[in-house]
RODREN-638227 format. One record per residue (C-alpha): residue in three letters; z, x, y. Coordinates in steps of 0.5 Angstrom, whole numbers, plus 500, padded with zeros to 3 digits. Layout:
BEGIN
AlaZXY
...
***
This chain:
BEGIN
Unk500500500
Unk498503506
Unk504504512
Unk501499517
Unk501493512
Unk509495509
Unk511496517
Unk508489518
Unk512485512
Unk518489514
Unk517485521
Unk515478519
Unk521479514
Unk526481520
Unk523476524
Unk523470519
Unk532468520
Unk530468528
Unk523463527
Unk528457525
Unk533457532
Unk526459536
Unk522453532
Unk528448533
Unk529450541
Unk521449542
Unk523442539
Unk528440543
Unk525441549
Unk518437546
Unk523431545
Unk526431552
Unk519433555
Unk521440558
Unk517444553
Unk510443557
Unk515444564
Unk518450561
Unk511454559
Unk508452565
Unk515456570
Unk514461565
Unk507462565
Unk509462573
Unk513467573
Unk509472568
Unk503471573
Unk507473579
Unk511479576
Unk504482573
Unk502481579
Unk508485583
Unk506489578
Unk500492578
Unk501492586
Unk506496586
Unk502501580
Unk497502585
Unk502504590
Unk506508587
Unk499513584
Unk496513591
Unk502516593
Unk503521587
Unk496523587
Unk495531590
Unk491531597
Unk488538598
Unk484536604
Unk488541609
Unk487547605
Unk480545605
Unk475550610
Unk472544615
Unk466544614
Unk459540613
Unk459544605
Unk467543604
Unk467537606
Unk461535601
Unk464539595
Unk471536597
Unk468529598
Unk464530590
Unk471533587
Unk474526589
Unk469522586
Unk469526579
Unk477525579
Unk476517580
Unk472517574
Unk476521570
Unk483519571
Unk481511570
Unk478513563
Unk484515559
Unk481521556
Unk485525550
Unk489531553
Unk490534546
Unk483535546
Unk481542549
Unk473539550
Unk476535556
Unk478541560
Unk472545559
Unk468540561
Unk471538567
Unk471545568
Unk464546568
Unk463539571
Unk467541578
Unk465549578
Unk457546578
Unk458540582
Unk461544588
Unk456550587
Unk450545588
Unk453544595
Unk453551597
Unk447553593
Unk442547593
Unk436551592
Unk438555586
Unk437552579
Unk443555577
Unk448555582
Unk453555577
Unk452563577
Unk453564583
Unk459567582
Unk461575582
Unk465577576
Unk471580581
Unk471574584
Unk472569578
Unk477574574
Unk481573581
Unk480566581
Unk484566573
Unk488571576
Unk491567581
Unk491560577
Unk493564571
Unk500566578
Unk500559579
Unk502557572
Unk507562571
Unk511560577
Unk510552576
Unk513554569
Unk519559571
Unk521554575
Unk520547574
Unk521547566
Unk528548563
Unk529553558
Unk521557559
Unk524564559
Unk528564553
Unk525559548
Unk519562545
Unk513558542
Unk515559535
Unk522555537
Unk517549541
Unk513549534
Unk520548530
Unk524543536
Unk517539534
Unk518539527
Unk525537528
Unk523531533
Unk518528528
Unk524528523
Unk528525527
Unk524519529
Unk522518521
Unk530517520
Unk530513526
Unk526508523
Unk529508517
Unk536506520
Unk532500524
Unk530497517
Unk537498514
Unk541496521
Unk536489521
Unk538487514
Unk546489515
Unk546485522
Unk539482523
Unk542480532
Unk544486534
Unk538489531
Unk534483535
Unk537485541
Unk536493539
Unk528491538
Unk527487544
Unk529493548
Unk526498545
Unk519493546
Unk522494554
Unk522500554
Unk516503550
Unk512498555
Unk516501561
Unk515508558
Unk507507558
Unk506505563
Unk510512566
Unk506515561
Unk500512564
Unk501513570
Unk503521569
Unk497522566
Unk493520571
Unk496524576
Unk495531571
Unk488528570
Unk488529579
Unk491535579
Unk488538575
Unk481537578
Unk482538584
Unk486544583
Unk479547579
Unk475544586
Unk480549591
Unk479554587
Unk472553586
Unk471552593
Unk475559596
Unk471561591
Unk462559592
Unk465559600
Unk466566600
Unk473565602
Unk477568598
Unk479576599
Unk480580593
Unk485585596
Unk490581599
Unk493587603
Unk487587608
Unk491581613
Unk496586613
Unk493589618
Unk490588624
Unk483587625
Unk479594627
Unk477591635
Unk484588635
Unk488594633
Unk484597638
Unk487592643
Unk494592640
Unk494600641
Unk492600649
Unk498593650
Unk504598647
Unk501605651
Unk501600658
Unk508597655
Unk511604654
Unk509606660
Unk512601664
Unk517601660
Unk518608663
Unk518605670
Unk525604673
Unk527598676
Unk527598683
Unk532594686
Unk532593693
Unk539591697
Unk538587703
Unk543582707
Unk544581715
Unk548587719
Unk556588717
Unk554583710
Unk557589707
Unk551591702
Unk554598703
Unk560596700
Unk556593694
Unk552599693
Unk558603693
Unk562598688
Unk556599684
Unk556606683
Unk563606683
Unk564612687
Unk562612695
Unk556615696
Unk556622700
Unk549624705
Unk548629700
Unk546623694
Unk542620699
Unk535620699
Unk531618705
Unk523614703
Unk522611709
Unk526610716
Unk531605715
Unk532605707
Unk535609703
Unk535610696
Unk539612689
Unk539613682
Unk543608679
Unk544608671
Unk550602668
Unk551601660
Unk546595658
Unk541597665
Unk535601664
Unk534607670
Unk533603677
Unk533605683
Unk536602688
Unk534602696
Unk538600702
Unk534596707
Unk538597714
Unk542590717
Unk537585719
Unk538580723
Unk538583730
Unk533582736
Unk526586734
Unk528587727
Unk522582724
Unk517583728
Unk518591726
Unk519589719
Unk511589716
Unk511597717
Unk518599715
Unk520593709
Unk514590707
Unk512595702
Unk519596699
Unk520589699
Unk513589695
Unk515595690
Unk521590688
Unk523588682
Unk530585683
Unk533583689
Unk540582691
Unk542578698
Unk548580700
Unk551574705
Unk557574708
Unk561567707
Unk565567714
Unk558569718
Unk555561718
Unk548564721
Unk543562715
Unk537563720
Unk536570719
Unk537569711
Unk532563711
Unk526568715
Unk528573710
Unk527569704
Unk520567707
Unk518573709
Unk519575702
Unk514570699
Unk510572705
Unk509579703
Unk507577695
Unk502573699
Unk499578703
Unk498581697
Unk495577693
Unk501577688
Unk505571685
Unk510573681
Unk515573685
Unk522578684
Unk529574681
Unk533574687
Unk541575687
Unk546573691
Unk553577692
Unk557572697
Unk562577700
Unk568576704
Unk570571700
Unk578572700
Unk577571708
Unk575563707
Unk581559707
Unk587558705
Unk587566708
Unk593568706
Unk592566698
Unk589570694
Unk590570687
Unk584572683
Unk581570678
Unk578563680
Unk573558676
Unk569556682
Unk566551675
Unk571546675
Unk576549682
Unk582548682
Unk586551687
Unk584550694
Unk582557694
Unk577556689
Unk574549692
Unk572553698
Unk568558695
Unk566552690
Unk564549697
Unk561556700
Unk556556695
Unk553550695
Unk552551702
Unk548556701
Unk544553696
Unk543548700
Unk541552706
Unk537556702
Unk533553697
Unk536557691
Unk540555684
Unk548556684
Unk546560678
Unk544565682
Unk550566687
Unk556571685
Unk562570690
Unk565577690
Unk570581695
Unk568589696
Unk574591699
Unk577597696
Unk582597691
Unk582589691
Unk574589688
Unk573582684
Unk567579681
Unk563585681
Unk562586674
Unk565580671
Unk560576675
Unk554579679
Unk552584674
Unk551578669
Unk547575674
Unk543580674
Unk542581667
Unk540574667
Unk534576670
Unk532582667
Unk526578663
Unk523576670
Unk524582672
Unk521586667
Unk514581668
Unk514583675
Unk515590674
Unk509590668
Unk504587674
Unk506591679
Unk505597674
Unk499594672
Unk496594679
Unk498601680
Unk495603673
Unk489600675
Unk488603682
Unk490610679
Unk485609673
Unk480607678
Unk481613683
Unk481618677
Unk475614673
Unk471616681
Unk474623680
Unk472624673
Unk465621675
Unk463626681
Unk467631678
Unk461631672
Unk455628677
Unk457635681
Unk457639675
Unk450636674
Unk447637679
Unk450644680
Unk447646673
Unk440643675
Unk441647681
Unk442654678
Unk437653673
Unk432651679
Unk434658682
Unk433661675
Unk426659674
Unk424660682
Unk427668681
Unk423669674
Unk417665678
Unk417671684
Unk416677680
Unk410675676
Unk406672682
Unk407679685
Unk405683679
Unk399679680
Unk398680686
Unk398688685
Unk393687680
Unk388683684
Unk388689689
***
């Protein structure tokens, strides 16, 4: 007796005990006029559940399916190929192909390789082998990478059981089920309900479990061609490099590019910032300088660059090399006007300025006309790129309360009258003067009770080193140019000169050798 007819005599003997109650329900319902009813609600709800579920089966596939496209070239060609690449998974995927069978894979394959070889190739015959060997081996090689990683991580136990073990687990399994079988049979006939029950839910869940399957075999089927179409596509395209190592270097042009930038930002980097101190007359910019360099500064340190500014060396922990000028005070009668051959050029050649105001001198005018010919001054010169501007606001131990004078002060939130005026002080100036309160530090410069220098001024300026660093690369920039403009006319007169010199004696050297034969000719005629 084959086994699908003595599967099928165990089943009508099982089910015959529950044919009586199932036949004898049916009854009743007939005899009170329910039965046609009861098909009818239940044909409903089988209806719509069938329904709901072929919905959600086309939803839940079209979310799982793989989607290549944006590492796809876009092209006209890459576009077609990943357009036939579709239509052939479509086609395969709704087919239920056997996947034990190791002639779907190598007809797809081929399938894939030459549908998207005829699209970069049209005119071959055999666009299929218009492949070069060191590609297609590099091909292999990195699906062959990506199969290893995909079962080092997603599948348990890859790197410690071997074949012979998987071989050996699948023998054991199709025992297991055999034994299985065996105790359903036995079960039925021990207790024919639970054994019911239990074959219900089996019913359920091999149904739910195909449809899983099913649905997972698709999305295989999906994956797998599309992931041959990638391929094949870096492949015919003429995309896929052989050594990896080439991007990690720079083109040749762009290296040549990336070479001139960092010379340029060396050598800028090389150019001292040039901090220009300026401030109305008895402000106290010589207080600050000396506080600065924490030693008050003797002539002898002094040097002279051009009349009414003196220059220094200063070097902190943290600060690049700076020089830092000292304008003269203004604010007097005359000073403005004269400004554009004394100031203008150093104002220009700045990268940081600090503006130093007196908070107990209430003339903003002269800090105003400052801070205006500063951005005229850029203008004249057809720059934009302005300096970071700092403020040192001194004399703040004069402003009221007088006598106190307790630092430190949080001028953020104040608290003590003392601070609530400084507060107030600086947001005047910023009123007046157009500027940020991040970029004012209220400090006091009298000997032996300095305050707010390095706890606040040096910040600020620290802040703005990167603004200041931009200034300094575009004001390099154009002395750069303006170097390399003169040396390059040099270099070419230079070289003109040589020129002309060497045509010069050659002409001279001929002229002399000509004089000598002429003459011996001459002798000979007579």
């Amino acid at each position: 007796m084959k086994m699908k007819t003595r599967w099928t005599i165990h089943f009508l003997i099982i089910m015959i005990p529950f044919s009586i109650p199932l036949a004898a329900g049916f009854y009743w319902l007939w005899l009170h006029q329910l039965l046609i009813l009861w098909l009818s609600a239940a044909a409903v709800l089988g209806g719509i559940w069938w329904l709901i579920n072929q919905r959600l089966s086309r939803q839940d596939l079209e979310l799982e399916l793989l989607d290549i496209s944006p590492s796809v070239e876009k092209t006209a060609q890459s576009k077609r190929a990943y357009e036939k690449i579709e239509q052939i998974s479509a086609v395969h995927r709704n087919s239920n192909p056997d996947l034990a069978s190791s002639e779907f894979y190598m007809q797809t394959l081929l399938e894939v390789m030459r549908a998207v070889a005829e699209q970069y190739y049209p005119k071959r015959k055999d666009a299929l082998l218009e492949i070069k060997l060191p590609y297609l081996l590099k091909v292999i090689e990195m699906l062959a990478q990506e199969l290893r990683v995909s079962l080092s991580e997603n599948v348990p136990g890859s790197h410690i059981f071997s074949v012979n073990d998987i071989v050996r687990s699948q023998r054991l399994a199709n025992r297991g089920r055999e034994l299985y079988r065996l105790f359903r049979i036995v079960s039925a006939g021990l207790d024919p309900i639970s054994a019911m029950v239990r074959e219900l839910r089996i019913l359920a869940t091999d149904s739910l479990l195909t449809h899983s399957t099913e649905d997972i075999k698709r999305w295989l089927i999906d994956a797998y061609i599309k992931k041959i179409g990638y391929y094949a596509i870096e492949l015919y395209s003429g995309n896929l490099i052989l050594d990896n190592s080439l991007f990690a270097h720079a083109t040749r042009s762009s290296q040549q590019e990336l070479d001139k930038i960092k010379h340029r930002e060396a050598a800028a980097s090389a150019e001292p910032f040039r901090i220009l101190v300026l401030g109305q007359t008895n402000a106290g910019k010589s207080s600050l300088i000396n506080v600065l360099f924490g030693v008050k500064k003797a002539e002898t340190d002094v040097v002279p660059t051009t009349e009414g500014i003196t220059s220094y060396l200063l070097e902190r922990p943290g600060l690049e090399t700076a020089i830092i000028s000292d304008c003269e005070g203004y604010g007097s009668d005359g000073y403005q006007g004269a400004l554009s051959t004394r100031v203008s050029e150093e104002i220009v050649r700045s990268d940081i300025i600090i503006l130093v105001i007196s908070a107990i001198n209430v003339a903003r005018a002269p800090d105003k006309k400052m801070l205006q010919t500063i951005r005229d001054c850029f203008e004249a010169k057809n720059r934009n790129s302005l300096p970071p501007i700092a403020v040192a606001l001194t004399h703040v131990d004069q402003l009221r309360p007088l006598r106190e004078w307790s630092p430190p002060y949080d001028v953020i939130k104040p608290g003590s009258p003392k601070a609530q005026a400084i507060r107030l002080m600086m947001e005047t100036v910023t009123t007046e003067l157009g500027l940020k309160i991040e970029q004012i530090a209220p400090v006091n410069l009298k000997p032996g009770f300095e305050y707010n220098v390095e706890e606040g001024l040096i910040p600020a300026v620290f802040q703005q080193l990167e603004q200041a660093k931009q200034v300094r690369y575009l004001r390099c920039l154009k002395e750069y140019r303006k170097e390399d403009y003169w040396r390059r006319l040099w270099n070419q007169s230079k070289r003109a000169g040589q020129y002309f010199a060497k045509k010069g004696f050659s002409s001279l050297e001929k002229s002399s050798a000509a004089l000598p034969e002429k003459a011996e000719r001459g002798g000979e005629s007579r």
